[in-house]
Structure formats: structure tokens, C-alpha cells
C-alpha positions as CSV (number, residue, x, y, z in Angstrom):
1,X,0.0,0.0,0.0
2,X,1.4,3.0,-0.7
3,X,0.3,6.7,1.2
4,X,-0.2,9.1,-1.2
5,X,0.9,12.7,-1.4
6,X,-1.5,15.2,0.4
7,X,-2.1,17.5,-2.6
8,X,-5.0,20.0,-1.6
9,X,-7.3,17.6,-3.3
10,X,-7.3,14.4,-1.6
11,X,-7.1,15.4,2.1
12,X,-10.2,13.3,3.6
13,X,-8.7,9.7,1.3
14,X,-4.8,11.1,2.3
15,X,-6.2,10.9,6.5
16,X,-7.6,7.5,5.9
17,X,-4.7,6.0,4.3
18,X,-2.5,7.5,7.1
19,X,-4.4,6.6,9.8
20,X,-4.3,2.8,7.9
21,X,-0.4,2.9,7.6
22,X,0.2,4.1,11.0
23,X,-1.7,1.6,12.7
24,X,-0.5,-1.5,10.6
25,X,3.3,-0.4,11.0
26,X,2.3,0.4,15.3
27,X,2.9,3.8,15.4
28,X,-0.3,4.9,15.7
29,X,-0.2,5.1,20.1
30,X,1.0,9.3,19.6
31,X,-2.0,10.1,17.4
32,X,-4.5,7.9,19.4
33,X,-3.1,8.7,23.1
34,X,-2.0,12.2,24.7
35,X,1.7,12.6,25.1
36,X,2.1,10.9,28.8
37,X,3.7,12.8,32.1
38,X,8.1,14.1,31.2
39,X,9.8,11.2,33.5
40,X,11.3,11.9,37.1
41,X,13.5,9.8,39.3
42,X,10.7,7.9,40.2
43,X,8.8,7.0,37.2
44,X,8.8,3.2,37.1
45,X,10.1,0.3,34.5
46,X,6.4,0.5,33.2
47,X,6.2,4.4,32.3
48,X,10.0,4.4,31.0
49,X,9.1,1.8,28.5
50,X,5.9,3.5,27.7
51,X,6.9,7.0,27.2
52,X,9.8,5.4,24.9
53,X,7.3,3.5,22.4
54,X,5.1,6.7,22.3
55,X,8.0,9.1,21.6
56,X,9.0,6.7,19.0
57,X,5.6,6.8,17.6
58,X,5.2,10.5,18.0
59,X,8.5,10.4,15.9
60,X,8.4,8.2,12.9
61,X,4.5,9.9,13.4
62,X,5.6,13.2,12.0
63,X,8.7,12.3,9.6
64,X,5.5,10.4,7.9
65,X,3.1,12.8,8.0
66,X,5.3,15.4,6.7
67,X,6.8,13.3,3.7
68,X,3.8,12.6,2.4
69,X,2.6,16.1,1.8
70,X,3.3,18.3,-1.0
71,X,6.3,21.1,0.0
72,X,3.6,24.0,-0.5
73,X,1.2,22.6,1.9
74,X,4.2,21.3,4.5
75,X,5.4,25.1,4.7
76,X,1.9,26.4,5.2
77,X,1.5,24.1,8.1
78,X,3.3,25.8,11.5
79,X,5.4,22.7,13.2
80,X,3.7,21.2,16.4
81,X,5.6,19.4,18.8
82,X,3.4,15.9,18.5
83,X,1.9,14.0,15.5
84,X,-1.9,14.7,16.9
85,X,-1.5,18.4,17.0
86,X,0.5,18.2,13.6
87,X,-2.8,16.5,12.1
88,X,-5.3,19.1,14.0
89,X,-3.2,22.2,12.6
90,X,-4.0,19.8,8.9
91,X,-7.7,19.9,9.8
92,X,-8.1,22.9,10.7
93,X,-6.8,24.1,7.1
94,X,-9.0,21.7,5.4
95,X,-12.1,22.1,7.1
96,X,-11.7,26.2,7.2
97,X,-11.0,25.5,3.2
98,X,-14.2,23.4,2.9
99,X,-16.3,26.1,4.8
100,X,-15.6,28.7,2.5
101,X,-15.9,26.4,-0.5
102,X,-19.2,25.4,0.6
103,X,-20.0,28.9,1.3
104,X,-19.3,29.8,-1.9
105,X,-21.3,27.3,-3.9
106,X,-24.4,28.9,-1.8
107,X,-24.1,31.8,-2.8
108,X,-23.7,30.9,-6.3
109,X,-26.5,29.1,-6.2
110,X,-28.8,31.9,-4.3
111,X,-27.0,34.1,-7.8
112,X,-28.6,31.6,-10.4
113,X,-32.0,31.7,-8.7
């Protein structure tokens, strides 16, 4: 399966393919789960190991992400510190972009009445 390239077009298909590809390769845990509690002296075995697999998923999360969007839309996108607020800023831009597409079909069609 191959991701394709978020092109402006194809953002709801682009999501669902993601979303696909990061949960068959296991790196989905930093988009599904908030980044846990920074470690202290006296986080146990159990949250080391924990934070470790989401950092690694927060990680390999965003090199994805970000390689499998065009360079125009990458630079219009500010950088966010974890893949989840990465995809938020993406839907944010998509669904503001839809809003004022749909908003301009209506009045169109109020014009042709």
C-alpha cells in the first residue's frame, strides 16, 4: 500500500490511508493517546518503557506525515511538537478551506435563482 501525497485535493482519502499505515506499522499510540507525564526519578520500568514507544511513535508519526505532503502545503502548516497536533493544525486548514468552498457554492446558487 502506498500513502499518497497530500495534494489539496485528496485530504479526507490522504487521512484515511494515514491513519491505515500508521496503525499496521504500530505507530499509531501518539495520534490515538496524549503525550504521557516528562519522566522523574521515580517514574517506574512501566512508564520508561511507555513513554519510549510513544516518543518513537510521536516520531516516525511526524517524519511520515510530513513526507507525504506536497512542500507548498508542508510550509503552510506551523510545526507542532506531537503528530496529533501536527494532524489538528492539517484539519483545521482543510475544514476552514471546505467552509468557505461550501460557502461559496451557496451563494452561487442563491446568484442563479
Amino acid at each position: 500500500m502506498r500513502l499518497p501525497i497530500l495534494n489539496g485535493e485528496n485530504y479526507a482519502e490522504w487521512l484515511e490511508l494515514l491513519e491505515l499505515t500508521l496503525g499496521c506499522m504500530n505507530l499509531d499510540l501518539a495520534i490515538n493517546e496524549e503525550k504521557p507525564k516528562d519522566l522523574n526519578d521515580e517514574s517506574t520500568p512501566d512508564q520508561r518503557d511507555y513513554y519510549a514507544k510513544w516518543q518513537r511513535s510521536n516520531n516516525m508519526s511526524l517524519r511520515l506525515i510530513k513526507a507525504n505532503m506536497s512542500r507548498t502545503i508542508r510550509r503552510s502548516i506551523p510545526d507542532k511538537p506531537t503528530a496529533r497536533k501536527y494532524l489538528d493544525a492539517i484539519k483545521k486548514q482543510y475544514v476552514s478551506i471546505d467552509s468557505s468552498t461550501v460557502s461559496t457554492l451557496i451563494a452561487k446558487l442563491g446568484a442563479i435563482k
